[in-house]
Biopython code that builds the backbone (N, CA, C, O; Angstrom):
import numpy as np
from Bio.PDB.StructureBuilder import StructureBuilder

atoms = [
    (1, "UNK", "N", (77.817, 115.726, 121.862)),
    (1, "UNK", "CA", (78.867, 115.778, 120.853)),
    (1, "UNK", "C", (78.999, 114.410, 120.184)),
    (1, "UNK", "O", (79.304, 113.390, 120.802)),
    (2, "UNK", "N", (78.803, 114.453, 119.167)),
    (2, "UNK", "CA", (79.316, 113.081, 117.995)),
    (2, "UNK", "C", (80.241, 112.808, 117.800)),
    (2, "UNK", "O", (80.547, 113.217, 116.680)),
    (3, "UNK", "N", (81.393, 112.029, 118.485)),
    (3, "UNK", "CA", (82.406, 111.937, 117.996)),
    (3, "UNK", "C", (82.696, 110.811, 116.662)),
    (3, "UNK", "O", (83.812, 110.382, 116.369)),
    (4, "UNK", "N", (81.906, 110.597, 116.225)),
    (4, "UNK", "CA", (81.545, 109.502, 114.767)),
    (4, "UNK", "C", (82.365, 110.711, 113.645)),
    (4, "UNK", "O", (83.221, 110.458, 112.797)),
    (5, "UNK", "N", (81.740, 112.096, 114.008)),
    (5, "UNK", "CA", (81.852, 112.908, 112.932)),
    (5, "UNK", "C", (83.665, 113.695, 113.321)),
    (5, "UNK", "O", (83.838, 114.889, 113.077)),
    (6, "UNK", "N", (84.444, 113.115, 113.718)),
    (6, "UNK", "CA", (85.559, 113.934, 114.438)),
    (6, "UNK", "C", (86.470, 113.713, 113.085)),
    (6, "UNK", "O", (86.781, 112.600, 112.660)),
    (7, "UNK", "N", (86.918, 115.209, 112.364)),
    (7, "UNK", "CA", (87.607, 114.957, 111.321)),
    (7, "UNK", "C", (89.119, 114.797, 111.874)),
    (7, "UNK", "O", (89.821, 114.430, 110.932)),
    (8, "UNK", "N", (89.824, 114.931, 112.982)),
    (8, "UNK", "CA", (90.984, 114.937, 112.860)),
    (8, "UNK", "C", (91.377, 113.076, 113.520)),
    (8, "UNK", "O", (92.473, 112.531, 113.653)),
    (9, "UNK", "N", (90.645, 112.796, 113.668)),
    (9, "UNK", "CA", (91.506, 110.859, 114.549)),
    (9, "UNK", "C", (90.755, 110.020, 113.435)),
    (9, "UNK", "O", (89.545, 110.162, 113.262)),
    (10, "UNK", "N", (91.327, 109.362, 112.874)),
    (10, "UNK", "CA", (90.655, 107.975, 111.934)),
    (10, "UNK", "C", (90.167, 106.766, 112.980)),
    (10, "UNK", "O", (90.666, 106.360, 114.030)),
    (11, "UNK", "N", (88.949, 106.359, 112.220)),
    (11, "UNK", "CA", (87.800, 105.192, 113.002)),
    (11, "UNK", "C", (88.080, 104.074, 112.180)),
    (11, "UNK", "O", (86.908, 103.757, 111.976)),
    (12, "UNK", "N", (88.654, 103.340, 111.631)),
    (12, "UNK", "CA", (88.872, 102.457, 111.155)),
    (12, "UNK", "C", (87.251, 101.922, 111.285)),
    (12, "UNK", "O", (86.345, 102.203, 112.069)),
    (13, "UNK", "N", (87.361, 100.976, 110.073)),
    (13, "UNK", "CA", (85.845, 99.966, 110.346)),
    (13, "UNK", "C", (85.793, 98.215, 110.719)),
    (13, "UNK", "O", (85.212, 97.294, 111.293)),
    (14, "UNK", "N", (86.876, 98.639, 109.898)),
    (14, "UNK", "CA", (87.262, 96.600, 109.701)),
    (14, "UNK", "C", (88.807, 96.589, 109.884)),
    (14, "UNK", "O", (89.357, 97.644, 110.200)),
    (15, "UNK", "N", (89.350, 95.750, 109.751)),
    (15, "UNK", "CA", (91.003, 94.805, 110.122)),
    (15, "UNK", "C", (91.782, 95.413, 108.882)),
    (15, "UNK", "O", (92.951, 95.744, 109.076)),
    (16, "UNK", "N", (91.265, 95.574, 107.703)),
    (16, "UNK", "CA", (91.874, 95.948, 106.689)),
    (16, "UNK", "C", (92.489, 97.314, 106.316)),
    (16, "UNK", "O", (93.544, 97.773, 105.880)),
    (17, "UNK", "N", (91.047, 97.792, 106.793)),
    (17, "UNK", "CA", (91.256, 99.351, 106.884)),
    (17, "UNK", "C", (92.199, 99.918, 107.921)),
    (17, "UNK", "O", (92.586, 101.082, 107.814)),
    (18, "UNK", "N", (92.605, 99.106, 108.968)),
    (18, "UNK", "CA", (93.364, 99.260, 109.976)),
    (18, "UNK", "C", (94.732, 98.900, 109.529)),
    (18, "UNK", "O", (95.741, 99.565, 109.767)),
    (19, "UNK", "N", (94.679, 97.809, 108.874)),
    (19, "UNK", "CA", (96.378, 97.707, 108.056)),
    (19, "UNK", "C", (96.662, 98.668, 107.244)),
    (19, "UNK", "O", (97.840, 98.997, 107.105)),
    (20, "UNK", "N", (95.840, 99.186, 106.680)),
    (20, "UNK", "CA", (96.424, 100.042, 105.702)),
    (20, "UNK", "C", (96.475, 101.248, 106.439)),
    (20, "UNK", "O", (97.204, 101.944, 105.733)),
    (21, "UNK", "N", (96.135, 101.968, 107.482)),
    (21, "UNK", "CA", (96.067, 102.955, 107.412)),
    (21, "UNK", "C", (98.011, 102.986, 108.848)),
    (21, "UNK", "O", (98.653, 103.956, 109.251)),
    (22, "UNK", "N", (98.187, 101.649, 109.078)),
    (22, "UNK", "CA", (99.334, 101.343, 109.699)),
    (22, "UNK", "C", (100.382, 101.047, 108.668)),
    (22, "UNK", "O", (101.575, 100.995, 108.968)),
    (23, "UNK", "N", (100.044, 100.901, 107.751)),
    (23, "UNK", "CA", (100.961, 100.727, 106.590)),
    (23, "UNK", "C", (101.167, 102.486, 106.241)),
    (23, "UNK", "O", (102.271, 103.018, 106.357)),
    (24, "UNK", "N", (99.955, 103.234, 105.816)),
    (24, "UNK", "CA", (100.569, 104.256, 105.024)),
    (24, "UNK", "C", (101.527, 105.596, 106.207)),
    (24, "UNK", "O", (102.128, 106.611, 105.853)),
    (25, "UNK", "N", (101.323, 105.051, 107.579)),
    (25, "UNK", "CA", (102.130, 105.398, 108.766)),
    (25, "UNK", "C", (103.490, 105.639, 108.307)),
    (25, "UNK", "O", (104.115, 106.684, 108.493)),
    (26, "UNK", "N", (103.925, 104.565, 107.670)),
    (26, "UNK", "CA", (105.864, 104.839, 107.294)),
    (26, "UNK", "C", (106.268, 104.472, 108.468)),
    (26, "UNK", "O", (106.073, 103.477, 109.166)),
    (27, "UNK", "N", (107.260, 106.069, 108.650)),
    (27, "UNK", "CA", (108.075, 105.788, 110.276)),
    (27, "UNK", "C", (106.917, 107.148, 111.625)),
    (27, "UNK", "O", (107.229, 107.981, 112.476)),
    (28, "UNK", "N", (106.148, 106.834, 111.288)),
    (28, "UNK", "CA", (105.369, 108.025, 112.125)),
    (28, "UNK", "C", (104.745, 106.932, 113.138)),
    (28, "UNK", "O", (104.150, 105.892, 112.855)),
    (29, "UNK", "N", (104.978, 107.336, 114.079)),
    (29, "UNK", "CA", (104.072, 106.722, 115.487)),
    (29, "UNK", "C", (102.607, 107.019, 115.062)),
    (29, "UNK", "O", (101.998, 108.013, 114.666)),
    (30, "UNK", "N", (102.219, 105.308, 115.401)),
    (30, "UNK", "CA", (100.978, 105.503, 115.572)),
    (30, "UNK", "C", (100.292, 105.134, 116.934)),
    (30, "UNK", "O", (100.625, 104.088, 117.492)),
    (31, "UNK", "N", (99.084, 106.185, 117.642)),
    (31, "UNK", "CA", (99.204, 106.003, 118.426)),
    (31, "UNK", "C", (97.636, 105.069, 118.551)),
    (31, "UNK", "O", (96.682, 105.711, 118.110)),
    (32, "UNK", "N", (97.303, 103.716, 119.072)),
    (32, "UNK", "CA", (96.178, 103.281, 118.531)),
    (32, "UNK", "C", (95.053, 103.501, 120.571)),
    (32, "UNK", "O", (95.409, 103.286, 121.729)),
    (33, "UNK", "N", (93.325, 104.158, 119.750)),
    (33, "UNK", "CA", (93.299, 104.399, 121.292)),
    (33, "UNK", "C", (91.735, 103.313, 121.357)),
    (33, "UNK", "O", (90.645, 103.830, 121.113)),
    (34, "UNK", "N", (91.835, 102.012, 121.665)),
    (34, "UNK", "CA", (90.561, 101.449, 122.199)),
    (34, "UNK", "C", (89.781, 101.748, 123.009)),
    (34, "UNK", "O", (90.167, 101.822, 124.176)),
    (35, "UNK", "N", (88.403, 102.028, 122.678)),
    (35, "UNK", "CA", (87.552, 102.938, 123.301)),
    (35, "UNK", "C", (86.407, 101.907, 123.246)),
    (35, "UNK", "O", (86.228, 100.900, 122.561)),
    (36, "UNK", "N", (85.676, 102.537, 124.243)),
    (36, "UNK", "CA", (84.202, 101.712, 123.900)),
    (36, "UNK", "C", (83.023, 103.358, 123.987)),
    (36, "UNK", "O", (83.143, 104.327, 124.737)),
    (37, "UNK", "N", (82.062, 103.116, 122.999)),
    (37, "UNK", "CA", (81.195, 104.596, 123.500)),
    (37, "UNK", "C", (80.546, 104.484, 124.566)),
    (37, "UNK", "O", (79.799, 105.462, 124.561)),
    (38, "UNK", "N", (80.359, 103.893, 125.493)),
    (38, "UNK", "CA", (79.993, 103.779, 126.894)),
    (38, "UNK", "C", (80.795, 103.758, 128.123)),
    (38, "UNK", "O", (80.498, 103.495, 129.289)),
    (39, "UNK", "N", (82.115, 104.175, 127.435)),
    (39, "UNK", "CA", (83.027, 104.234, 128.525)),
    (39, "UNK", "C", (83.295, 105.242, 129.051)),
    (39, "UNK", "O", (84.078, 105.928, 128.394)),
    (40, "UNK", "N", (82.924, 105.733, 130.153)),
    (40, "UNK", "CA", (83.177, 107.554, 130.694)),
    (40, "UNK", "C", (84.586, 107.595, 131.096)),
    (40, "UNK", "O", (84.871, 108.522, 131.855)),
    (41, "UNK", "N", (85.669, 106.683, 130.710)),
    (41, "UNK", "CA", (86.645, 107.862, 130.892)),
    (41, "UNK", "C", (87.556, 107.857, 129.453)),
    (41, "UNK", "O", (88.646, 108.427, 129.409)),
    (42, "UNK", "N", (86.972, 107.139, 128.272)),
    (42, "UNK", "CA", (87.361, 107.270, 127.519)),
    (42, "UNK", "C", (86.980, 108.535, 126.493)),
    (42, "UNK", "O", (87.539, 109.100, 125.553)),
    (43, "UNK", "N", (85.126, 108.716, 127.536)),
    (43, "UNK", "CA", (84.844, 109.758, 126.312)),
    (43, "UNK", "C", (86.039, 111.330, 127.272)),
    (43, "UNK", "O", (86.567, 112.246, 126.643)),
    (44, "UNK", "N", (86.106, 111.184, 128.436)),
    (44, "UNK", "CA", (87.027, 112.294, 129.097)),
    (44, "UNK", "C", (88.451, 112.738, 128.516)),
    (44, "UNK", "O", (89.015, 113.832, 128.531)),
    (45, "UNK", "N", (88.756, 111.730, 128.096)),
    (45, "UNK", "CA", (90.382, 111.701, 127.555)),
    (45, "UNK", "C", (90.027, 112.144, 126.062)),
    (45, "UNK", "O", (91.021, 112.488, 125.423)),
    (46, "UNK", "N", (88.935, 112.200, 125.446)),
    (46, "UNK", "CA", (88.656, 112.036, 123.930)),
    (46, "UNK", "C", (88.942, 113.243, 123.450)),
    (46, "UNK", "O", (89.196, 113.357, 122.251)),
    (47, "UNK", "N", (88.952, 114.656, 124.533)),
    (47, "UNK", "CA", (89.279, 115.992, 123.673)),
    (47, "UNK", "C", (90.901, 116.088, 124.172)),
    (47, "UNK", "O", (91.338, 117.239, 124.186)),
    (48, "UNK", "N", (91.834, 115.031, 124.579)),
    (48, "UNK", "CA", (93.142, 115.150, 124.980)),
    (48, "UNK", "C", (93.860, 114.803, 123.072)),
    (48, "UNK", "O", (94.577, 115.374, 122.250)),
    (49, "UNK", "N", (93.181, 113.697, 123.184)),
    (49, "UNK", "CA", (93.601, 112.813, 121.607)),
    (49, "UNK", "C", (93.737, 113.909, 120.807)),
    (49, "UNK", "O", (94.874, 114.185, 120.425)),
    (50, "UNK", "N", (92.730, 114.659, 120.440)),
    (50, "UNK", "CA", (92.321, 115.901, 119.674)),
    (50, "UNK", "C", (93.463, 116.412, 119.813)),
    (50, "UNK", "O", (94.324, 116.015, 119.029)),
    (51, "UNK", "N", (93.786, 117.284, 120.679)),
    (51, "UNK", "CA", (94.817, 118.018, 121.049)),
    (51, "UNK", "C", (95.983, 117.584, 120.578)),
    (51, "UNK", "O", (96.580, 118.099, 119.633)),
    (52, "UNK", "N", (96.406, 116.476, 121.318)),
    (52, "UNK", "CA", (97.828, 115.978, 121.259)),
    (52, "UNK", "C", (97.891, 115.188, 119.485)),
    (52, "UNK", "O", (98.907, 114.644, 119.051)),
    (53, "UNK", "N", (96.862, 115.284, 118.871)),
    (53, "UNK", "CA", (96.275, 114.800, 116.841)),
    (53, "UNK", "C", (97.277, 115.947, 116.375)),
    (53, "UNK", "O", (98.347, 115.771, 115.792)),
    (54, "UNK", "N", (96.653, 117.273, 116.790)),
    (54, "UNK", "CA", (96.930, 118.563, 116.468)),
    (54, "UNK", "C", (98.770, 119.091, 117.064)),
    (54, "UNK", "O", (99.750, 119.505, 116.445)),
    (55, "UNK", "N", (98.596, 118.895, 118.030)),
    (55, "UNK", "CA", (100.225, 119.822, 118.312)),
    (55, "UNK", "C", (100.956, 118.747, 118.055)),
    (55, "UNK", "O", (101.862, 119.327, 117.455)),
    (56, "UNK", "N", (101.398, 117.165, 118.037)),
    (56, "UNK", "CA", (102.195, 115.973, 117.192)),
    (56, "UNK", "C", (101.848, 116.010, 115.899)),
    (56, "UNK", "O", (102.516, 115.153, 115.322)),
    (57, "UNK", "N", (101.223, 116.505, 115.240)),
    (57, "UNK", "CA", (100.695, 116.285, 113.483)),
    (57, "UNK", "C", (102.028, 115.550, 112.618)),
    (57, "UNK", "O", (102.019, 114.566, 111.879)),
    (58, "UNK", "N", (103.025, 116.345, 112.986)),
    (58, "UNK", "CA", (103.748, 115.712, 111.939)),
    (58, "UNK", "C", (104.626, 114.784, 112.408)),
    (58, "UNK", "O", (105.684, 114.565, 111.818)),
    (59, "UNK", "N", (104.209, 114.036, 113.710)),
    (59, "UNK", "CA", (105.020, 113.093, 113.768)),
    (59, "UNK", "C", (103.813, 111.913, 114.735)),
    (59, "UNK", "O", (104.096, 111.162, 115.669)),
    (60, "UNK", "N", (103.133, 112.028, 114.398)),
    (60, "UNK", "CA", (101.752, 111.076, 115.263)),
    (60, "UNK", "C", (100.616, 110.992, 114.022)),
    (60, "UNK", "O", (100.211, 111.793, 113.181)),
    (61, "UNK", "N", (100.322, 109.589, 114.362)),
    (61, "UNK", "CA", (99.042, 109.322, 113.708)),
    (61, "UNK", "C", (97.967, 108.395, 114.912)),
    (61, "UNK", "O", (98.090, 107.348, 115.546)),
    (62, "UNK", "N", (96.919, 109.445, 114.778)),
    (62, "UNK", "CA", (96.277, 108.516, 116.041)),
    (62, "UNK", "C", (94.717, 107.743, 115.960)),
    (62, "UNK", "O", (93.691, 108.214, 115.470)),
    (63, "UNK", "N", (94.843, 106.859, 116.389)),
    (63, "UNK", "CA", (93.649, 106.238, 115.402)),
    (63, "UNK", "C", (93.168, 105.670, 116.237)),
    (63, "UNK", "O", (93.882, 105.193, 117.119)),
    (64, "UNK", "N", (91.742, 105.511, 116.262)),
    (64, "UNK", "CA", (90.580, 105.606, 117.464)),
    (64, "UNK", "C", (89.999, 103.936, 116.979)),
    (64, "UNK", "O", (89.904, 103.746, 115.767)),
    (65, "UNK", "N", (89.773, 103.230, 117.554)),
    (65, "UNK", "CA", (89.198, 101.877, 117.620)),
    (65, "UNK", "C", (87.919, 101.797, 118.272)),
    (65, "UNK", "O", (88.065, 101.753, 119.494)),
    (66, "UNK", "N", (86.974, 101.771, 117.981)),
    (66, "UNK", "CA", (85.888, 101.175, 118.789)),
    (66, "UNK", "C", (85.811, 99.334, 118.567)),
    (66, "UNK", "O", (85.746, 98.605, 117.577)),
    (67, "UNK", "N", (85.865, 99.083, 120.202)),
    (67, "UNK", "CA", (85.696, 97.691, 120.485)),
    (67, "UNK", "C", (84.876, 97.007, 120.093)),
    (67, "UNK", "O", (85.070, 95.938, 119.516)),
    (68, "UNK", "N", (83.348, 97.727, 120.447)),
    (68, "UNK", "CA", (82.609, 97.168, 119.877)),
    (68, "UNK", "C", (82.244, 96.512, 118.097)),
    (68, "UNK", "O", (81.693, 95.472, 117.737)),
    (69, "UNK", "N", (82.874, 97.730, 117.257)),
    (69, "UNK", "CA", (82.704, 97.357, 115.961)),
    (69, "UNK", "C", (83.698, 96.824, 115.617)),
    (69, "UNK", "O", (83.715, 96.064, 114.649)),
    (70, "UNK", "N", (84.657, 97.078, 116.273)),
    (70, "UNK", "CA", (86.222, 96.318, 115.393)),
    (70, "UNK", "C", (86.748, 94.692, 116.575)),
    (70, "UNK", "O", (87.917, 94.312, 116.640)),
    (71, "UNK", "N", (86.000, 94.250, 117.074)),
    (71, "UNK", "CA", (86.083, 92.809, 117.981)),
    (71, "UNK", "C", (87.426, 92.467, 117.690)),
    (71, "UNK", "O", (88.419, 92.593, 118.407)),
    (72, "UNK", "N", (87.278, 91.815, 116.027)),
    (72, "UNK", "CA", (88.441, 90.902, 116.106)),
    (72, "UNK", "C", (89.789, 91.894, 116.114)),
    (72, "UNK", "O", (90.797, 91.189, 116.162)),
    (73, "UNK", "N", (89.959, 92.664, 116.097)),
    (73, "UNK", "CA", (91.338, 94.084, 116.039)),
    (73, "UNK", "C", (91.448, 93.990, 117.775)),
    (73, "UNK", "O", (92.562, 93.909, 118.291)),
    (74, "UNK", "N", (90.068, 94.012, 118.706)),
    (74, "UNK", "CA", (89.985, 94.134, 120.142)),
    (74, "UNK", "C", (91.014, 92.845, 120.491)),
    (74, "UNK", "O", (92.033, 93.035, 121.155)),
    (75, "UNK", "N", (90.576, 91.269, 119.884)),
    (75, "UNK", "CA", (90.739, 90.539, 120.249)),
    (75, "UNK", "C", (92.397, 90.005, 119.880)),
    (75, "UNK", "O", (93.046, 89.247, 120.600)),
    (76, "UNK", "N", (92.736, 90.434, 118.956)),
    (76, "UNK", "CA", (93.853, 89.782, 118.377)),
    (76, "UNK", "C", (95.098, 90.974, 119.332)),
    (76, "UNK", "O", (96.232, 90.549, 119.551)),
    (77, "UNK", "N", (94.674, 92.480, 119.832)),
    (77, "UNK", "CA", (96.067, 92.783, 120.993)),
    (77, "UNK", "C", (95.722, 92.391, 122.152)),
    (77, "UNK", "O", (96.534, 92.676, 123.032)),
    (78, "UNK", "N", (94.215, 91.481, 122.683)),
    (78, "UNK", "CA", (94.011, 91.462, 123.990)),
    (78, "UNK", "C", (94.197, 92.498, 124.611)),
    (78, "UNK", "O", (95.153, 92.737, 125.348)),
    (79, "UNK", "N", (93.130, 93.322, 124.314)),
    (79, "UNK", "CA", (92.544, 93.918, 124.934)),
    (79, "UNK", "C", (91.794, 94.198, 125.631)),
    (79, "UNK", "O", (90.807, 94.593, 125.010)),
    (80, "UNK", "N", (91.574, 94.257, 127.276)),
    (80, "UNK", "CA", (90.573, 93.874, 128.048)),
    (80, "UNK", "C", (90.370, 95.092, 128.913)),
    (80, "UNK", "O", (89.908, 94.938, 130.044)),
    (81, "UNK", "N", (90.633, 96.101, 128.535)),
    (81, "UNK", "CA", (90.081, 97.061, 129.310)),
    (81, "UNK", "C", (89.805, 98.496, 129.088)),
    (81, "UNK", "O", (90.641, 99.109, 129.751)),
    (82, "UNK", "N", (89.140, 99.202, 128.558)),
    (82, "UNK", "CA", (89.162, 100.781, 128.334)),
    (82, "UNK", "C", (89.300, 101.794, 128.907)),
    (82, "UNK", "O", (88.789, 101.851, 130.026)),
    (83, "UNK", "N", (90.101, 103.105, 128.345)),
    (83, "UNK", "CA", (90.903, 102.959, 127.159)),
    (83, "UNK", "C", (92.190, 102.372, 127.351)),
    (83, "UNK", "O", (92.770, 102.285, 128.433)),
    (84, "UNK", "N", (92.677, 101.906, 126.057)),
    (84, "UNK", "CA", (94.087, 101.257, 126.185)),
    (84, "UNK", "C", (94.710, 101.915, 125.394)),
    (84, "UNK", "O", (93.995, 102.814, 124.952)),
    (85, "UNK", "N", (95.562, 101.920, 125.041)),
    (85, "UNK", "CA", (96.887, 102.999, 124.197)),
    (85, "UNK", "C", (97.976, 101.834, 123.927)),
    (85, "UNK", "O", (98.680, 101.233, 124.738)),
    (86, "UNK", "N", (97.862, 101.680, 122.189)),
    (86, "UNK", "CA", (98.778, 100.907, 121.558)),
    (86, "UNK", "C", (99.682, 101.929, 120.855)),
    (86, "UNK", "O", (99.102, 102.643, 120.037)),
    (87, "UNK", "N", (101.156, 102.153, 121.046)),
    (87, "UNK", "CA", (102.097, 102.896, 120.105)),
    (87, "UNK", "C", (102.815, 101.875, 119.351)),
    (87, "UNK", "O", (103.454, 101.036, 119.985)),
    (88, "UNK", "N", (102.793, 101.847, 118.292)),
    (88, "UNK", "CA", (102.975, 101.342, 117.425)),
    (88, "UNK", "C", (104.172, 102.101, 116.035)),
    (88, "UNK", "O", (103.896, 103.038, 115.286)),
    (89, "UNK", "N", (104.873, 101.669, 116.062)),
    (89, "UNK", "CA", (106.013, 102.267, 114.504)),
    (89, "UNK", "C", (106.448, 100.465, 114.057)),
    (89, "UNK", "O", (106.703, 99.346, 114.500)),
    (90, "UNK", "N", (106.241, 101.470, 112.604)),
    (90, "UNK", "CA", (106.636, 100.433, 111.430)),
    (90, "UNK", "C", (105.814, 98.449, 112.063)),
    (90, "UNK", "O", (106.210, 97.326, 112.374)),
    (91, "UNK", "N", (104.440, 99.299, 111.889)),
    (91, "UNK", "CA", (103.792, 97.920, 112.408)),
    (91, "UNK", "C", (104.209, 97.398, 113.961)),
    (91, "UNK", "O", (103.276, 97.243, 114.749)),
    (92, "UNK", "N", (105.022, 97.235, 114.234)),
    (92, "UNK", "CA", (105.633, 96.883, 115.896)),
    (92, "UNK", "C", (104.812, 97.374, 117.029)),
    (92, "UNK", "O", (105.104, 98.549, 117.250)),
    (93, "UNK", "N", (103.996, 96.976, 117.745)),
    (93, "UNK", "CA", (103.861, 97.622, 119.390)),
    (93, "UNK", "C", (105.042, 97.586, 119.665)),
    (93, "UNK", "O", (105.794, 96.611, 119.672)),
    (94, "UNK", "N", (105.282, 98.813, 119.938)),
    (94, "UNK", "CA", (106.560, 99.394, 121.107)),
    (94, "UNK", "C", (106.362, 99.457, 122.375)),
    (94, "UNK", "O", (107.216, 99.076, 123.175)),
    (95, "UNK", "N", (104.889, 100.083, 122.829)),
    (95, "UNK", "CA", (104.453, 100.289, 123.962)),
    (95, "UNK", "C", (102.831, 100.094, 124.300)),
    (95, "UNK", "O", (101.960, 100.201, 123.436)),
    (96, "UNK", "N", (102.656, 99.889, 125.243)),
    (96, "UNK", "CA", (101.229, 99.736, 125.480)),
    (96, "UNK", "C", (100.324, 100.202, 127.155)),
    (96, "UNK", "O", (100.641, 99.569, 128.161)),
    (97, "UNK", "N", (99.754, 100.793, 127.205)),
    (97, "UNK", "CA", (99.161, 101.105, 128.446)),
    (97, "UNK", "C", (97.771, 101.191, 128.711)),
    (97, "UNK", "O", (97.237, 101.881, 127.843)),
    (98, "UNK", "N", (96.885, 100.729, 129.642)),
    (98, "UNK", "CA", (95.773, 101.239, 129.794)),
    (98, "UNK", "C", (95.155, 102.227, 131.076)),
    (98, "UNK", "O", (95.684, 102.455, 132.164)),
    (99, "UNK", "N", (93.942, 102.686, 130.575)),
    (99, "UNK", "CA", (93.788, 104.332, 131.695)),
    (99, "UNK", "C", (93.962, 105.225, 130.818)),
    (99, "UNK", "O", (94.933, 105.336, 130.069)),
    (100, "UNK", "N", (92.673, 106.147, 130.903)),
    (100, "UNK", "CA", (92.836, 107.354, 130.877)),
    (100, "UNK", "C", (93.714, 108.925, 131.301)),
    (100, "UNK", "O", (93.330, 110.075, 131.515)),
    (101, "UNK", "N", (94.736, 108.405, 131.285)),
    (101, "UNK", "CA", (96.110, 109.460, 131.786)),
    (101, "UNK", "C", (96.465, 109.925, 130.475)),
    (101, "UNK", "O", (97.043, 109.485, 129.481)),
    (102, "UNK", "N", (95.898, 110.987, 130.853)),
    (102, "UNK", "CA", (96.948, 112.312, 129.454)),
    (102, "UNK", "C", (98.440, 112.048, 129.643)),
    (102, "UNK", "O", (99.096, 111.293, 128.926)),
    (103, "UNK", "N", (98.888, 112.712, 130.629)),
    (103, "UNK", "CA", (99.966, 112.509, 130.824)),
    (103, "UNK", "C", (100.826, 111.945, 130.674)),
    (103, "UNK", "O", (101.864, 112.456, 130.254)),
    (104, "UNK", "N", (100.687, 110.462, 131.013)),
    (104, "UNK", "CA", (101.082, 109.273, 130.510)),
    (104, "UNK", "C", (101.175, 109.279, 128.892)),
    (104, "UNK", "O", (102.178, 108.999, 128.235)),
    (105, "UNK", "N", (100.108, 109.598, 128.479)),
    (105, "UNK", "CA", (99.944, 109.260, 127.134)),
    (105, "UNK", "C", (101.009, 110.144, 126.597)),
    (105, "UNK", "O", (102.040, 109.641, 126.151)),
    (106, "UNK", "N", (100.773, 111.805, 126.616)),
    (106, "UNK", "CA", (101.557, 112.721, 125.644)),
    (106, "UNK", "C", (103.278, 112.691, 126.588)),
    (106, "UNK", "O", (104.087, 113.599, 126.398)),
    (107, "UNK", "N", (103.477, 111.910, 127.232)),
    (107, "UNK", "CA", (104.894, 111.540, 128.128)),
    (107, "UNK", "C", (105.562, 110.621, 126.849)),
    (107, "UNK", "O", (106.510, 110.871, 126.105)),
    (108, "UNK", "N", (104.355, 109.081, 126.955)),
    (108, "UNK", "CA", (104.898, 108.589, 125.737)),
    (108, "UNK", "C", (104.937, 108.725, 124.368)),
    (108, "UNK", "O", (105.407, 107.892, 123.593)),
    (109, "UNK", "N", (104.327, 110.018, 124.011)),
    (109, "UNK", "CA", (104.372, 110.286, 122.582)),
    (109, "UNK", "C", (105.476, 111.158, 121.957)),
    (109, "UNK", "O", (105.710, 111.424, 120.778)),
    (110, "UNK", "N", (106.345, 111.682, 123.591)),
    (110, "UNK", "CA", (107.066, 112.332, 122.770)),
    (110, "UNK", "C", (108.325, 111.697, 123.455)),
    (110, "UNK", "O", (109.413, 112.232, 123.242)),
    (111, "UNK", "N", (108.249, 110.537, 124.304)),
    (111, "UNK", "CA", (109.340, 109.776, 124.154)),
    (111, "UNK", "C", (109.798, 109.239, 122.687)),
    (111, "UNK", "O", (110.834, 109.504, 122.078)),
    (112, "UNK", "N", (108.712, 108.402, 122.304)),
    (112, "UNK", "CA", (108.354, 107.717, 120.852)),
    (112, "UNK", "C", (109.010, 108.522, 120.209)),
    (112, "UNK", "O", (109.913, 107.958, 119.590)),
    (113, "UNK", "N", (108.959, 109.965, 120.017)),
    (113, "UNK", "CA", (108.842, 110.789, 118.442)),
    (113, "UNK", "C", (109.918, 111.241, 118.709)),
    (113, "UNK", "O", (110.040, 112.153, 117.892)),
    (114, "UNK", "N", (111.059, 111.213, 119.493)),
    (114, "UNK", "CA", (112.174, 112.162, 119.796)),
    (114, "UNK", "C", (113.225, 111.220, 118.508)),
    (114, "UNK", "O", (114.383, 111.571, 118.279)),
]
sb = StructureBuilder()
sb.init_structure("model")
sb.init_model(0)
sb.init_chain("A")
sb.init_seg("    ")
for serial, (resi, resn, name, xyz) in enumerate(atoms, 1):
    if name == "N":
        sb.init_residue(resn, " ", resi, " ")
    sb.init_atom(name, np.array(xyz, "f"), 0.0, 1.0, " ", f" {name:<3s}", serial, name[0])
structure = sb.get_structure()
């Protein structure tokens, strides 16, 4: 499976494309997920994102980072471990966790969105 080609999570490329797409957020949680493609439990969690893209739609935006291509985005939240989970509104980290836990994750997404 390709997840390069996944129409529902945005891949940002560069720092810019990542501001803007946190800018056109508003007040919608964004949920940011650092991945590396060699990471087996990031590709495990990768059809959770999907899911939880789809049943939050109108109140989640979730946007997929690869470490490798986006470094300085890796480097500037210190990020040191995959996957990590940045929630983010109106630009702000609110919350942050790393590990592959669904649970965790869609726990805090609908703390966030309430």
């Amino acid at each position: 499976r390709d997840y390069k080609n996944e129409k529902t999570l945005y891949i940002p490329k560069h720092h810019a494309d990542f501001n803007n797409k946190l800018e056109s957020a508003g007040d919608q949680l964004v949920v940011v997920d650092f991945f590396a493609t060699w990471c087996g439990p990031c590709k495990v969690i990768a059809p959770k994102l999907e899911e939880f893209q789809n049943k939050y739609a109108e109140k989640v935006v979730i946007v997929k980072v690869d470490v490798d291509e986006c470094e300085d985005l890796a480097a500037q939240y210190n990020i040191s471990s995959m996957p990590t989970f940045l929630f983010i509104k109106r630009k702000q980290v609110v919350q942050q966790f790393s590990g592959a836990n669904a649970e965790k994750l869609e726990n805090h997404i609908k703390q966030l969105t309430e």
